[in-house]
N, C-alpha and C positions, 0 to 999 in steps of 0.2 A: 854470148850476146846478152845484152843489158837488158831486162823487160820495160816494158813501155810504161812509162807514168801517165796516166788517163789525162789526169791535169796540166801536162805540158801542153795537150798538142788540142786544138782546136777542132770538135768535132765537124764528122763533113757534113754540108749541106744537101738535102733534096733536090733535085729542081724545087719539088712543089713548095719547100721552105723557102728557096732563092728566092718564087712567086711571087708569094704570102709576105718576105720583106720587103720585094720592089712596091708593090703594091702599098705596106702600110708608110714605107720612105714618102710614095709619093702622097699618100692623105696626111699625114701627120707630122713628116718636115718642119713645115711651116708653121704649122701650132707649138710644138716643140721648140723650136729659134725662138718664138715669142716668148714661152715661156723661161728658158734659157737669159732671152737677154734682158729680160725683168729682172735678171737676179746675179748677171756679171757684168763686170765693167766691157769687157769687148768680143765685138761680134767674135772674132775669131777662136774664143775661147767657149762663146756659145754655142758653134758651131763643134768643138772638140767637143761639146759634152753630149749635143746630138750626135754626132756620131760615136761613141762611147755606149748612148742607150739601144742604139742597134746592134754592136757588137756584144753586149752584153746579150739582146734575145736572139743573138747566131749562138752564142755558146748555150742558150737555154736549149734549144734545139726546140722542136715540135710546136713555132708557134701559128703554123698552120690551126691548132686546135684549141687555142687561148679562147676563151670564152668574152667575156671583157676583155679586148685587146687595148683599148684607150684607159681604163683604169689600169692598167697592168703597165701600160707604157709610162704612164705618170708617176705610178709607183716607181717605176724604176728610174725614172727622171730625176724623181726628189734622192734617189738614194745614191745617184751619180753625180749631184749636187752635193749633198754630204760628206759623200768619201774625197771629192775634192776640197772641201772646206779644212776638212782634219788636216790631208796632208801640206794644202798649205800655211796651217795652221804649224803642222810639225814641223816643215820649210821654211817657218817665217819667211814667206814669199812675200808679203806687204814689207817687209825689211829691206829687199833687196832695189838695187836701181839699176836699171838698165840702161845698157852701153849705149850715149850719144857722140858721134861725132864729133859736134861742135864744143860738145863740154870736155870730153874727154882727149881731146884729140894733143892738145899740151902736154900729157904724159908719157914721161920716162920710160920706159921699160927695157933699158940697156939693161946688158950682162952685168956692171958695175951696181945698176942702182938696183937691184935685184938680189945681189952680192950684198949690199951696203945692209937693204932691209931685211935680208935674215942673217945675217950678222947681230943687228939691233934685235930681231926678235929672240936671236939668242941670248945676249946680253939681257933682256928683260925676262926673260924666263928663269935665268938660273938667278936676277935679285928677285924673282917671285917664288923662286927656291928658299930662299935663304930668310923670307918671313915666317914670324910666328905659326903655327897654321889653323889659329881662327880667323887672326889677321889676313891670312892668305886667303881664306873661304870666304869671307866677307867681300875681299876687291871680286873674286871670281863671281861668285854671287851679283855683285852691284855690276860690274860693269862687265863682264863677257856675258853673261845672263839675262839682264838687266833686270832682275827684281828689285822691288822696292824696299829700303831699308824695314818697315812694318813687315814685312815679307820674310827676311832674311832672319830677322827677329825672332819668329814664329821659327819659321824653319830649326832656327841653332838652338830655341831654347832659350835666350837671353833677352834683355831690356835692346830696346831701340838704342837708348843712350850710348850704349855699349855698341852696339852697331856702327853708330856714327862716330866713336870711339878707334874702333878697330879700321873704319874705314881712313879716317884720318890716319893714323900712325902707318898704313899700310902706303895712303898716296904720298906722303913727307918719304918715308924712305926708298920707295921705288924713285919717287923726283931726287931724289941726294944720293942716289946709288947711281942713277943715269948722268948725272953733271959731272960726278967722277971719273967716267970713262970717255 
C-alpha cells in the first residue's frame, strides 16, 4: 500500500473549526465580495475568489485561534488575487473569447473542415520547417508569441532591422509556399 501524501488530501475539519468558518462566512462574505469586485470584472469570479479564501483557511486548519482573523483574511484575499492574476497572466485569459451563439453559431465544424484545417496546419508547419531558423524564430516570436519586433531583437541578439528583415523573407516564403499547394 502507497503512503499517504499529506498534501493531497485536505485536512479534516472540527466542528469547532466548521463553527469559527460559518461564523466568519457569515461576517465577512460581504466585505470580501466588496472587496473582490473592486478588483474583477465579474461578480462570479468574485465570488470564486471568496470562496477560494475560505477554502484556503480550511486547509490552514486551527482558525478557531487566528488572532486578527480580518487582517489575516485580507491577507489572504490579496494573495488569492495574485495567484490568479499570474495564472491568467500565464493563460493569457484576456486573449481568449468566449463561445457566443450568435457570433459563432455560422461555423463549420464538419469532419471534412476539420480534416481540411489540419491538413493546412500541416502544410504550414513542415514550410515553417523548411525556413532558415532565425527566420523561423523571428515568425514564432512575432506572431505565435506576439513579441514586439524591439523584443525579439533583444532576445536573438541582433538589430531590429534585421528583425524586420527576417520577418519579411520568412512571411513572402510561407505566403509563396502556401499558393503553391
Amino acid at each position: 500500500m502507497k503512503p499517504k501524501n499529506p498534501r493531497s488530501e485536505s485536512p479534516e475539519a472540527t466542528p469547532s473549526e466548521l463553527a469559527a468558518l460559518r461564523a466568519m462566512d457569515d461576517q465577512f462574505r460581504p466585505v470580501l465580495l466588496q472587496f473582490f469586485q473592486r478588483r474583477v470584472k465579474d461578480r462570479s469570479e468574485a465570488e470564486d475568489l471568496v470562496q477560494e479564501v475560505f477554502v484556503r483557511l480550511l486547509k490552514r486548519g486551527n482558525v478557531a485561534d487566528l488572532q486578527d482573523i480580518r487582517g489575516y483574511l485580507f491577507q489572504t484575499a490579496a494573495s488569492a488575487l495574485t495567484d490568479r492574476a499570474r495564472k491568467n497572466l500565464s493563460c493569457r485569459k484576456d486573449g481568449h473569447v468566449s463561445f457566443d451563439v450568435l457570433t459563432h453559431a455560422h461555423e463549420d465544424f464538419s469532419s471534412d473542415r476539420v480534416l481540411s484545417g489540419e491538413e493546412t496546419l500541416t502544410r504550414v508547419s513542415r514550410a515553417l520547417l523548411e525556413l532558415p531558423e532565425r527566420a523561423r524564430t523571428v515568425f514564432v516570436l512575432r506572431r505565435l508569441e506576439g513579441l514586439r519586433y524591439q523584443d525579439i531583437a533583444q532576445r536573438l541578439g541582433i538589430s531590429v532591422s534585421l528583425v524586420e528583415k527576417q520577418m519579411a523573407r520568412a512571411v513572402a516564403y510561407l505566403t509563396q509556399r502556401m499558393g503553391e499547394e
